[in-house]
C-alpha positions as a Markdown table, in Angstrom:
| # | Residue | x | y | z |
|---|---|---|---|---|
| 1 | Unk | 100.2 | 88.1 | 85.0 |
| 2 | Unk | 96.7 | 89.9 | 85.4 |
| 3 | Unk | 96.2 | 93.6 | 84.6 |
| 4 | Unk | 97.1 | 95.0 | 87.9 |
| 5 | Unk | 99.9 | 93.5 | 87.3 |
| 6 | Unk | 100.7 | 90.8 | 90.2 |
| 7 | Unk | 100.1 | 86.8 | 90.2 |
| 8 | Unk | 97.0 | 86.2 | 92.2 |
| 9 | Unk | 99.2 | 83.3 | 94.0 |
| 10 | Unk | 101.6 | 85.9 | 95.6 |
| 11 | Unk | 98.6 | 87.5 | 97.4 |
| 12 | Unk | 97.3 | 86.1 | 101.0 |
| 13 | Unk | 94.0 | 84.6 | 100.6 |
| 14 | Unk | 91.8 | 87.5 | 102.5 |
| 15 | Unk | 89.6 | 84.8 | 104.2 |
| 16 | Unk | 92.9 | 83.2 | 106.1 |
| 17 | Unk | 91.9 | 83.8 | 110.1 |
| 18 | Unk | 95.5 | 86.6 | 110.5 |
| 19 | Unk | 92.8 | 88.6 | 107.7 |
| 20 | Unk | 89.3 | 88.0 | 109.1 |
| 21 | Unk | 89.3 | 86.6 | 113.4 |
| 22 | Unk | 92.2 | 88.9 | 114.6 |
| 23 | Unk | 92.1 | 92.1 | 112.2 |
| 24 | Unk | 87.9 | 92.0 | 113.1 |
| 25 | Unk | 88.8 | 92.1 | 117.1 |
| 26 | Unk | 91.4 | 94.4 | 116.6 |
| 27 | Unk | 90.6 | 96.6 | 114.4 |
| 28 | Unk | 87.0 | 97.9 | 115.7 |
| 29 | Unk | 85.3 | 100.3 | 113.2 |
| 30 | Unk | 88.1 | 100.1 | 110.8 |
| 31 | Unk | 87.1 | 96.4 | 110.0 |
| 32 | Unk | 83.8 | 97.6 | 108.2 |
| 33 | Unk | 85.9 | 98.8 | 105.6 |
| 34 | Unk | 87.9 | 96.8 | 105.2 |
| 35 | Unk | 85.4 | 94.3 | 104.8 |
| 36 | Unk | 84.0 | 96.0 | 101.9 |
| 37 | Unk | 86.8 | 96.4 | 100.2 |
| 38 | Unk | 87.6 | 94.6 | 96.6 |
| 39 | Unk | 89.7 | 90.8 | 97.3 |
| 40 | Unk | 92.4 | 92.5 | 95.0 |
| 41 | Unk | 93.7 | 94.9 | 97.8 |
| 42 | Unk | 91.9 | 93.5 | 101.0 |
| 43 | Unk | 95.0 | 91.1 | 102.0 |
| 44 | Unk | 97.5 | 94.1 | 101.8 |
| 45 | Unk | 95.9 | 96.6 | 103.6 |
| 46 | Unk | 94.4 | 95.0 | 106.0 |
| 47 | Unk | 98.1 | 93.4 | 106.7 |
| 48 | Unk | 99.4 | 97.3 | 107.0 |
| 49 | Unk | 96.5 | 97.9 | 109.0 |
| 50 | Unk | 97.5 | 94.5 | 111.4 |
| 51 | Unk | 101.2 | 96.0 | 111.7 |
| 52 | Unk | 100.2 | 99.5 | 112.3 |
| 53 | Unk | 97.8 | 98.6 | 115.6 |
| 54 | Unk | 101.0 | 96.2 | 116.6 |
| 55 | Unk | 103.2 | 98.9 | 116.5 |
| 56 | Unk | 100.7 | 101.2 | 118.1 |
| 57 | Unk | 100.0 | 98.7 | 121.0 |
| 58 | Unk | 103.5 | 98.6 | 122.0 |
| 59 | Unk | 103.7 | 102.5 | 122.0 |
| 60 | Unk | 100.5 | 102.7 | 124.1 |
| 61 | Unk | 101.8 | 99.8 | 127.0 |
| 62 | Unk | 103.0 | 102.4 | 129.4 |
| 63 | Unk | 103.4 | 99.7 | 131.9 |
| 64 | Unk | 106.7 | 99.0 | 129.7 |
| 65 | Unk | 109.3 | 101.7 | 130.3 |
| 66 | Unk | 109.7 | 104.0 | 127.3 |
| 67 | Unk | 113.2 | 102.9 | 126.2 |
| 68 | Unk | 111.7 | 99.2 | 126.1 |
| 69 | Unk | 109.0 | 100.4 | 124.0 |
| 70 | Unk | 111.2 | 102.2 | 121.7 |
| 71 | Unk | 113.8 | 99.2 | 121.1 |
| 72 | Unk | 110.5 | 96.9 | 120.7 |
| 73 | Unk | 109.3 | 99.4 | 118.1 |
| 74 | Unk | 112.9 | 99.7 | 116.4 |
| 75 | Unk | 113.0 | 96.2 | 116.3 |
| 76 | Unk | 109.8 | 95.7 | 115.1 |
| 77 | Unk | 110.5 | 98.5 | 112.1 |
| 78 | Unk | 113.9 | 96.3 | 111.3 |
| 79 | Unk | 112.3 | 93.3 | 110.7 |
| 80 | Unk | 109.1 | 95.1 | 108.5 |
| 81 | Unk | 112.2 | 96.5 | 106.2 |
| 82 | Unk | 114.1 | 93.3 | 106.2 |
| 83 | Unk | 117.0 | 94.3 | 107.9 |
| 84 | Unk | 116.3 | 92.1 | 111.4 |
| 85 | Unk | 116.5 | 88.5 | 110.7 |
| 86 | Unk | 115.9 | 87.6 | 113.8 |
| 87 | Unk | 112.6 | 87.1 | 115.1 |
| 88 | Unk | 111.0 | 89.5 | 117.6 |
| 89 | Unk | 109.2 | 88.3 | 121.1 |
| 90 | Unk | 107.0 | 90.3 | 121.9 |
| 91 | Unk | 105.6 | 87.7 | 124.8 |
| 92 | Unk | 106.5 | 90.7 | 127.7 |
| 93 | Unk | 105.1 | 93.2 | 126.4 |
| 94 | Unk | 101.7 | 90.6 | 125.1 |
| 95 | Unk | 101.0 | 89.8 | 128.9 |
| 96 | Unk | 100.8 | 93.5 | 129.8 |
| 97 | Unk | 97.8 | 93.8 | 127.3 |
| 98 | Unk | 94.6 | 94.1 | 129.0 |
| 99 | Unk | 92.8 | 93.2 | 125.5 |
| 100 | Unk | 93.0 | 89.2 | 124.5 |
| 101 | Unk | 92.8 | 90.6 | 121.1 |
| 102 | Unk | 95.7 | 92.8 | 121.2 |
| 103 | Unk | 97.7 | 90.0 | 123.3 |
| 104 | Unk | 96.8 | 87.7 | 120.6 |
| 105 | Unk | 98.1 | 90.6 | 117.9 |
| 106 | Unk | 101.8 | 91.0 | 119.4 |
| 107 | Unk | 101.9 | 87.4 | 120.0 |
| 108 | Unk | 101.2 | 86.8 | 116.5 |
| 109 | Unk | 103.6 | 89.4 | 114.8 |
| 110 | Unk | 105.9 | 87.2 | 113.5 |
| 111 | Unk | 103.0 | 85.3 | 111.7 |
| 112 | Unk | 101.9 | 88.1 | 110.1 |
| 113 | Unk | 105.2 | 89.3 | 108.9 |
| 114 | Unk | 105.3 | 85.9 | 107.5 |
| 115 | Unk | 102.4 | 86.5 | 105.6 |
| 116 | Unk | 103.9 | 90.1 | 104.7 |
| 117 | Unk | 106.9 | 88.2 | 102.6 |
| 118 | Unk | 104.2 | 86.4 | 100.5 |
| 119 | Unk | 103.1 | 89.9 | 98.8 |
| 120 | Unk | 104.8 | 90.9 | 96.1 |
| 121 | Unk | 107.9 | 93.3 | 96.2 |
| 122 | Unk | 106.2 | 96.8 | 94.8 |
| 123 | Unk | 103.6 | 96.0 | 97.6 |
| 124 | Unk | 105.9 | 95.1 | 100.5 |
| 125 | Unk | 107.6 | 98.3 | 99.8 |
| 126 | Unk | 104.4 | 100.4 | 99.9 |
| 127 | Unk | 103.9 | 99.0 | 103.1 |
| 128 | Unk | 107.6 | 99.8 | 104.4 |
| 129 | Unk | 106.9 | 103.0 | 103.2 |
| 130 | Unk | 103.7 | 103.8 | 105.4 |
| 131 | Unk | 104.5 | 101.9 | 108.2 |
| 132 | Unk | 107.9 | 104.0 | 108.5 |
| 133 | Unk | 106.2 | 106.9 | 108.2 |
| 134 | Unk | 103.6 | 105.9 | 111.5 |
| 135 | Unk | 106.2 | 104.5 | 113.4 |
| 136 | Unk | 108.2 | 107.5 | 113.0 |
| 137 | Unk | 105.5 | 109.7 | 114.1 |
| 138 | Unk | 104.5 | 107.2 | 117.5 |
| 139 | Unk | 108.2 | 107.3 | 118.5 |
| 140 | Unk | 107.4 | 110.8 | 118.4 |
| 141 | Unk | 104.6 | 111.1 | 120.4 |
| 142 | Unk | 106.8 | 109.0 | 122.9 |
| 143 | Unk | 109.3 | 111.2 | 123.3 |
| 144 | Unk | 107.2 | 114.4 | 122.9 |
| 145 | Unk | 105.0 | 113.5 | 125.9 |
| 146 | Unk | 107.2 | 111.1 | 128.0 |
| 147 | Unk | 106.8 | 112.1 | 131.8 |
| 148 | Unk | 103.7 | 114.5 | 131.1 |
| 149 | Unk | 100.6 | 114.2 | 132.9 |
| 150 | Unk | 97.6 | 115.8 | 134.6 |
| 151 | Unk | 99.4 | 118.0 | 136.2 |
| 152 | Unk | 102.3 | 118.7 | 134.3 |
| 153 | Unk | 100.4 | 118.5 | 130.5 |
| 154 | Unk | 102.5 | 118.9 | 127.7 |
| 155 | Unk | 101.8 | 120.6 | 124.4 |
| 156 | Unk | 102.2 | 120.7 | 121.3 |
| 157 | Unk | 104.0 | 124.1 | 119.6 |
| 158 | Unk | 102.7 | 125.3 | 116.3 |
| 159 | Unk | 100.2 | 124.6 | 113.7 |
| 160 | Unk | 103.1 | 122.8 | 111.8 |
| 161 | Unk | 104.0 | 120.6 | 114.2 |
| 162 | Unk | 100.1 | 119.4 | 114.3 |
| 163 | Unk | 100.1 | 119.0 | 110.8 |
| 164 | Unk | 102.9 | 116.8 | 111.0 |
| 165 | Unk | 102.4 | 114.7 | 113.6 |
| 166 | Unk | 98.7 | 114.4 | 111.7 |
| 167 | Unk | 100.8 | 113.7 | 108.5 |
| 168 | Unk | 102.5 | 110.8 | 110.1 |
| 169 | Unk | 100.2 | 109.0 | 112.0 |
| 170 | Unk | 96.7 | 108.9 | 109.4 |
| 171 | Unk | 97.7 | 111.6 | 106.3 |
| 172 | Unk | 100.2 | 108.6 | 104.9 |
| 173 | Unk | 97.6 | 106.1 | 105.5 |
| 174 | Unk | 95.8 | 108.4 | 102.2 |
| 175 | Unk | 99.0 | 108.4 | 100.2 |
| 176 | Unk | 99.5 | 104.4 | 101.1 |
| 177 | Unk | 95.8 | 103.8 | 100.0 |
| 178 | Unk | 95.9 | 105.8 | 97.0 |
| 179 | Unk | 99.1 | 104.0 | 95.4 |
| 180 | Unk | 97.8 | 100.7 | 96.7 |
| 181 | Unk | 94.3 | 101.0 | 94.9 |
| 182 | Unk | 95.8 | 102.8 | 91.6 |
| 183 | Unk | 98.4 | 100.0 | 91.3 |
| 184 | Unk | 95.6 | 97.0 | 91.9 |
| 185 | Unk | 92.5 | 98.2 | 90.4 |
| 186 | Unk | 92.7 | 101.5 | 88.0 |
| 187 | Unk | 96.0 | 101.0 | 86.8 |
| 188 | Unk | 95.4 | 102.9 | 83.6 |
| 189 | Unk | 92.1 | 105.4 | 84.6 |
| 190 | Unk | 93.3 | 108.9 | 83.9 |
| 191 | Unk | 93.5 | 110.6 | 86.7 |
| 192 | Unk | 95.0 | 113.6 | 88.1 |
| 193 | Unk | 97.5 | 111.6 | 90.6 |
| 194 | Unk | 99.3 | 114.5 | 92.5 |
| 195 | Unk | 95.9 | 115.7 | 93.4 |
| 196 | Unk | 94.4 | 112.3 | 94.4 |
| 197 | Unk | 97.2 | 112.2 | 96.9 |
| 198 | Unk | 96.9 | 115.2 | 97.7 |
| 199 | Unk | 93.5 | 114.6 | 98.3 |
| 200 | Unk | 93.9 | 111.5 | 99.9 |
| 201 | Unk | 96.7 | 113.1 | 102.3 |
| 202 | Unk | 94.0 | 115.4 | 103.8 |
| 203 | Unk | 91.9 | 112.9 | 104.1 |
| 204 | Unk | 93.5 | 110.5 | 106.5 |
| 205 | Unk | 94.5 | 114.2 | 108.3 |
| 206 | Unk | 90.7 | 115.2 | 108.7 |
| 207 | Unk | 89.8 | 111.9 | 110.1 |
| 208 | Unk | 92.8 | 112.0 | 112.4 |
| 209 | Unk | 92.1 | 115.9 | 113.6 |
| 210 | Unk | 88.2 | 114.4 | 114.2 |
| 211 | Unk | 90.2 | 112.1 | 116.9 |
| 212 | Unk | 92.1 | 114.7 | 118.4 |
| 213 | Unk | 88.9 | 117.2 | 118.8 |
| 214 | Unk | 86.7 | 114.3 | 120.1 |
| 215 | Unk | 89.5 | 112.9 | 122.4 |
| 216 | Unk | 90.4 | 115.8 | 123.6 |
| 217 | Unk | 89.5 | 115.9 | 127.7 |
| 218 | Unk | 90.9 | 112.1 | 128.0 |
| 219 | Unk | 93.8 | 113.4 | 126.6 |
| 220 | Unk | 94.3 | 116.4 | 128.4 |
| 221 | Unk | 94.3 | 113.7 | 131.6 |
| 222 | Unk | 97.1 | 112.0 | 130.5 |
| 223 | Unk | 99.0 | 115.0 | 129.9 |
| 224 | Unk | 99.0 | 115.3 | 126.4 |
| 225 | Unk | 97.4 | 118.6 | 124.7 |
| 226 | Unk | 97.6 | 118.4 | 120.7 |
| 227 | Unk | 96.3 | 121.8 | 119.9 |
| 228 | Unk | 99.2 | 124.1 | 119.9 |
| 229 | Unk | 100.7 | 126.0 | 122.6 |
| 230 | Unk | 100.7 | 129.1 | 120.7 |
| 231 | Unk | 97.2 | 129.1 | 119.5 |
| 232 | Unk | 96.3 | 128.8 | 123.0 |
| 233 | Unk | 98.1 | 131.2 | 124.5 |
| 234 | Unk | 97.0 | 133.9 | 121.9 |
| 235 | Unk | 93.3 | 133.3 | 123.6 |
| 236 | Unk | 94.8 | 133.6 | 126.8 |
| 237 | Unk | 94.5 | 130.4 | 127.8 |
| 238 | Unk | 97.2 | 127.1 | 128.9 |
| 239 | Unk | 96.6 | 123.4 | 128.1 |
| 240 | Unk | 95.9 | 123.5 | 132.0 |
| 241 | Unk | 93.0 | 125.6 | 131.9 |
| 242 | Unk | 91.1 | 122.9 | 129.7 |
| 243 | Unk | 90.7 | 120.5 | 132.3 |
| 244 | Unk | 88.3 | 122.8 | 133.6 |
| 245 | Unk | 84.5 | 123.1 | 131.8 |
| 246 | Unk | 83.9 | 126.5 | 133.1 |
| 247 | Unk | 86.6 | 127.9 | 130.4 |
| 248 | Unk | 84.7 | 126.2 | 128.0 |
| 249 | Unk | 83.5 | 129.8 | 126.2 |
| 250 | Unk | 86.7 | 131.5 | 126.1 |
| 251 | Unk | 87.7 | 128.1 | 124.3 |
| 252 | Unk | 84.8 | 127.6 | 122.4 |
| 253 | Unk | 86.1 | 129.7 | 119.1 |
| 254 | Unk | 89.6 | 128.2 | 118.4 |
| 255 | Unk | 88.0 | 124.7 | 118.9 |
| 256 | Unk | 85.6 | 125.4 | 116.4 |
| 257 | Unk | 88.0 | 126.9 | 114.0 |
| 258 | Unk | 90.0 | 123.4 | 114.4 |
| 259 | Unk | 86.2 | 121.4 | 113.8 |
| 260 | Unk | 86.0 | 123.6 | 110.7 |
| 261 | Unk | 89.8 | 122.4 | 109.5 |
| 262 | Unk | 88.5 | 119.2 | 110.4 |
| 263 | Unk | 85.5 | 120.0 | 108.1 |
| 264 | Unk | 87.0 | 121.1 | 105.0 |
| 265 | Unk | 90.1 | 117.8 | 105.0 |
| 266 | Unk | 86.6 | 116.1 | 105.2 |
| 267 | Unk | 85.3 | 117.4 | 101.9 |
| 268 | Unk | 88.6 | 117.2 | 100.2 |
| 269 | Unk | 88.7 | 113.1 | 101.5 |
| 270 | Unk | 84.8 | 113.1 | 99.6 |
| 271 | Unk | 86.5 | 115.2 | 96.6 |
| 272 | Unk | 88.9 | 112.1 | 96.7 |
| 273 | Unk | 85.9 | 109.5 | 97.1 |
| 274 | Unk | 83.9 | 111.0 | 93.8 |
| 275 | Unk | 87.1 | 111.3 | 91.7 |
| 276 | Unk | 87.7 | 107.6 | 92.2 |
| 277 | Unk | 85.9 | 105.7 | 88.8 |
| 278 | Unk | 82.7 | 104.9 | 89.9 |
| 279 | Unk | 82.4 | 101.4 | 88.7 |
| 280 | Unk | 84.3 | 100.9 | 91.7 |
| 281 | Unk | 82.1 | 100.8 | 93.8 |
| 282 | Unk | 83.1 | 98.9 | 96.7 |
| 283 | Unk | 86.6 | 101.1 | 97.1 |
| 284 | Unk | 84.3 | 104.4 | 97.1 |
| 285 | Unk | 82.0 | 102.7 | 99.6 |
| 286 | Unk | 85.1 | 102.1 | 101.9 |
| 287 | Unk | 86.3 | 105.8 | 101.3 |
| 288 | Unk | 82.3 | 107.4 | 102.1 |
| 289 | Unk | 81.7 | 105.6 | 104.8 |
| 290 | Unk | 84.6 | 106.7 | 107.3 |
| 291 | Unk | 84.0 | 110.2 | 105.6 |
| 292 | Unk | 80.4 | 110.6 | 106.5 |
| 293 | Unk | 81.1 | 109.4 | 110.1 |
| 294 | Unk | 83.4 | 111.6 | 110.3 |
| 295 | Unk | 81.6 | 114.4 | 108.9 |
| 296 | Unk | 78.9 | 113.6 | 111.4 |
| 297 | Unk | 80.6 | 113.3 | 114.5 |
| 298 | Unk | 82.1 | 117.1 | 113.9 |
| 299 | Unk | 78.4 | 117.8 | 113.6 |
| 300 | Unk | 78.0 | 116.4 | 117.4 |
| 301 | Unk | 81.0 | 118.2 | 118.6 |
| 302 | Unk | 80.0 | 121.3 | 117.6 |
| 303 | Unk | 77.1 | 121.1 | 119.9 |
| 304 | Unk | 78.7 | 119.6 | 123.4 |
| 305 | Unk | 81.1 | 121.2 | 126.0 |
| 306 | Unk | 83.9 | 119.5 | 124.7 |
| 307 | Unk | 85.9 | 120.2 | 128.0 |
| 308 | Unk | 83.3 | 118.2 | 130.2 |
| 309 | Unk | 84.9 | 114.6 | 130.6 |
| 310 | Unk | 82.0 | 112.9 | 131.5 |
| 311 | Unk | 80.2 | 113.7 | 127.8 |
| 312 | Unk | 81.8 | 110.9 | 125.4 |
| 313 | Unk | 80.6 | 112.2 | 122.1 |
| 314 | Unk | 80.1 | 109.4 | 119.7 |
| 315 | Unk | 78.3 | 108.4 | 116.3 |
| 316 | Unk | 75.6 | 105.5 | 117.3 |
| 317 | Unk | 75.8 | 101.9 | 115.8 |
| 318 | Unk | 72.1 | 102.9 | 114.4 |
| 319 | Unk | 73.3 | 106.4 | 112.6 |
| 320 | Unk | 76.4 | 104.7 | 111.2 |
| 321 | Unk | 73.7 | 101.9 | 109.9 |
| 322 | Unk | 71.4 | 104.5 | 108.8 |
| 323 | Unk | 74.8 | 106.3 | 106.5 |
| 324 | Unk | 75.5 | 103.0 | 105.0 |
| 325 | Unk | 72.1 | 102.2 | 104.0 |
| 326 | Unk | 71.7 | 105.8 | 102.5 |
| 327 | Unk | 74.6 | 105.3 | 100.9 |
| 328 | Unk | 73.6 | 102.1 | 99.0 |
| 329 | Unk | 70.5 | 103.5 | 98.0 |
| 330 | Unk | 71.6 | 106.8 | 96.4 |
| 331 | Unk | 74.2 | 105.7 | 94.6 |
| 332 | Unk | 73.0 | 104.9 | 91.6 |
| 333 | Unk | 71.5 | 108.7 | 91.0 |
| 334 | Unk | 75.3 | 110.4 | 91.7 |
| 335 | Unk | 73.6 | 114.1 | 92.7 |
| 336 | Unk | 71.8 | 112.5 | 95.2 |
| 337 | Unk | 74.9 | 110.3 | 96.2 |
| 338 | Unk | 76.9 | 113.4 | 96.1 |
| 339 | Unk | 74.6 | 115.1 | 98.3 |
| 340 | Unk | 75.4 | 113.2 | 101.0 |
| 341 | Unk | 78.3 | 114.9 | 102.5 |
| 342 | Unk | 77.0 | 118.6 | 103.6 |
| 343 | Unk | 78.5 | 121.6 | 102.4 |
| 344 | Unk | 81.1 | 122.9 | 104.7 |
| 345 | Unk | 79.7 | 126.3 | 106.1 |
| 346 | Unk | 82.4 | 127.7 | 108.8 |
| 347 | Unk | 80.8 | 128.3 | 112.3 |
| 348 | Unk | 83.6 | 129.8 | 115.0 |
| 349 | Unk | 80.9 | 130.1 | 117.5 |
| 350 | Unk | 81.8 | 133.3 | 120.2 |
C-alpha cells in the first residue's frame, strides 16, 4: 500500500485508449488538463470527466423526447451507483449524435463503467458522489426549460437558483477535485480543508458563470435565459428583449456586475491554485491554466456587445499557448507566477 493509500494495480493504466483516443475527442479543451495532470489521479478523473459528457450528451439529444432522455439518464445514474445490473444501450440515442466522438462515447459507456469498478471503493464513491450531483442538476435543466424556445424563452428566477444550478453542474466538479487530489497526492500537507473546498466550489462556479456570460445569445435562441428573471426585470428589461442588440446599453450594467462575480470566483479558484503545495506542480498547472483562460476571456467580454449573435467571443489557440508558456516560465519566481492572474477591479460599465 503506497502513501496515498491505494494499490497502484487497482488504478486504470492512464495510457489505455477509454483514457487517451476518446476522452481527447471528447473532451476538447478540458483534455489539456487533464493531460498534465499527475498519473496518480489522471485515470479517475478523467473517467468522471468521460461519464459526465455521457450524461451530458444524452441530456443535450433533443431529437430524443425528454422522458426518453430522463429514463436513459436514470438509468445511466443506477448503474454509476451500482444499483442497475443490467447493462444500458445507449445504441438509439448513439445514432442521433452528429459527433463520431460522442457516438463512440455512449456506445462505449458500458466499457468505461467497467473500467470504473477497477478503481478502488473511496474513489468510486467520490465519483458517485459528483456525478449525482451533475446529473441532478441536467435533469434540471430538462425540466426547467422543456418546451421553451425563441419565442417563448424561459428564465431562470433568483440569484439562488443560478447559484445552484452553477453548484451542480461545475461548483462539485471543485469539491470532487479537491478530495480526489488531497486523498492521492497531499494526504498529510496541512491545509485549511473547509476553505480549499470552499475555494474550489467557487471555482468550478466562476468557470461555469464564464460559460453562461459568453453563451449567452445562443442560449437566449434556444429559449433558455440563465440570468434571473428578477434581476432583469428590476432594469426594466425581459429575457425577450435580449435577442435584440439595440438593448444592449440598458443591459450593459447587470451583465457586467455578473462578469465581475465571474471575476472574483476566478480569484478565489487562483487563491485555491497557490494554496495547493507547490512541489506539485503539475496539479497547480492544471488548476492555472483553465483559471487564466477564464480570467481572460471575461476580459474579452467586457469589451463586445454581448447581445450580437454573430460575435462568438473566444480565447485564440495562440493566447491560450502564450498563458501556458508564461506560466512555465514564471514559476519558479512565485511573485512573478502570482502575478499572473490580474487583480479584480469591478467595472459595471453605464
Amino acid at each position: 500500500m503506497s502513501e496515498s493509500g491505494y494499490h497502484a494495480s487497482a488504478i486504470p493504466h492512464p495510457q489505455s485508449p477509454l483514457l487517451t483516443a476518446l476522452l481527447r475527442d471528447v473532451s476538447r479543451s478540458f483534455y489539456l488538463t487533464l493531460r498534465v495532470l499527475p498519473v496518480a489521479v489522471r485515470p479517475q478523473i478523467g473517467l468522471a470527466y468521460l461519464l459526465a459528457r455521457a450524461t451530458d450528451t444524452i441530456a443535450d439529444t433533443e431529437l430524443v423526447p425528454l422522458p426518453e432522455r430522463l429514463i436513459a439518464l436514470q438509468s445511466l445514474r443506477e448503474r454509476i451507483e451500482g444499483t442497475r445490473l443490467i447493462p444500458v444501450n445507449f445504441g438509439a440515442l448513439a445514432e442521433r449524435q452528429s459527433s463520431p466522438a460522442e457516438r463512440m462515447l455512449l456506445e462505449r459507456v458500458e466499457e468505461a463503467l467497467n473500467v470504473f469498478t477497477r478503481l478502488t471503493y473511496s474513489d468510486q464513491q467520490r465519483i458517485r458522489e459528483v456525478l449525482s450531483t451533475i446529473t441532478s442538476g441536467q435533469e434540471l435543466d430538462l425540466k426547467r426549460f422543456h418546451g421553451a424556445s425563441q419565442n417563448g424563452i424561459a428564465a431562470l428566477h433568483t440569484e439562488a437558483e443560478l447559484d445552484d444550478y452553477t453548484y451542480r453542474v461545475a461548483g462539485c466538479v471543485g469539491e470532487f477535485w479537491t478530495r480526489i487530489t488531497r486523498a492521492h497526492l497531499f494526504p498529510v500537507a496541512p491545509l485549511d480543508d473547509a476553505k480549499l473546498l470552499h475555494d474550489g466550489v467557487r471555482f468550478g462556479q466562476g468557470l461555469q458563470l464564464v460559460n453562461i456570460l459568453r453563451d449567452l445569445p445562443r442560449d437566449l435562441r434556444q429559449g433558455r435565459c440563465y440570468l434571473p428573471l428578477d434581476r432583469l426585470r428590476a432594469i426594466g428589461l425581459e429575457p425577450a428583449d435580449l435577442l435584440n442588440k439595440v438593448n444592449e446599453p440598458e443591459f450593459r450594467a447587470l451583465y457586467h456586475s455578473y462578469l465581475d462575480k465571474a471575476a472574483t470566483h476566478l480569484a478565489a479558484g487562483w487563491e485555491y491554485t497557490n494554496t495547493l503545495p507547490r512541489r506539485f506542480v503539475r496539479v497547480r498547472l492544471a488548476c492555472a491554466w483553465p483559471v487564466l483562460i477564464g480570467i481572460r476571456t471575461v476580459e474579452k467580454l467586457r469589451t463586445a456587445n454581448i447581445l450580437d449573435p454573430q460575435i462568438r467571443v473566444k480565447v485564440s489557440r495562440a493566447e491560450v499557448r502564450g498563458i501556458i508558456f508564461r506560466t512555465l516560465v514564471r514559476y519558479p519566481w512565485p511573485d512573478a507566477w502570482r502575478r499572473l492572474f490580474p487583480v479584480p477591479v469591478p467595472r459595471n460599465s453605464s
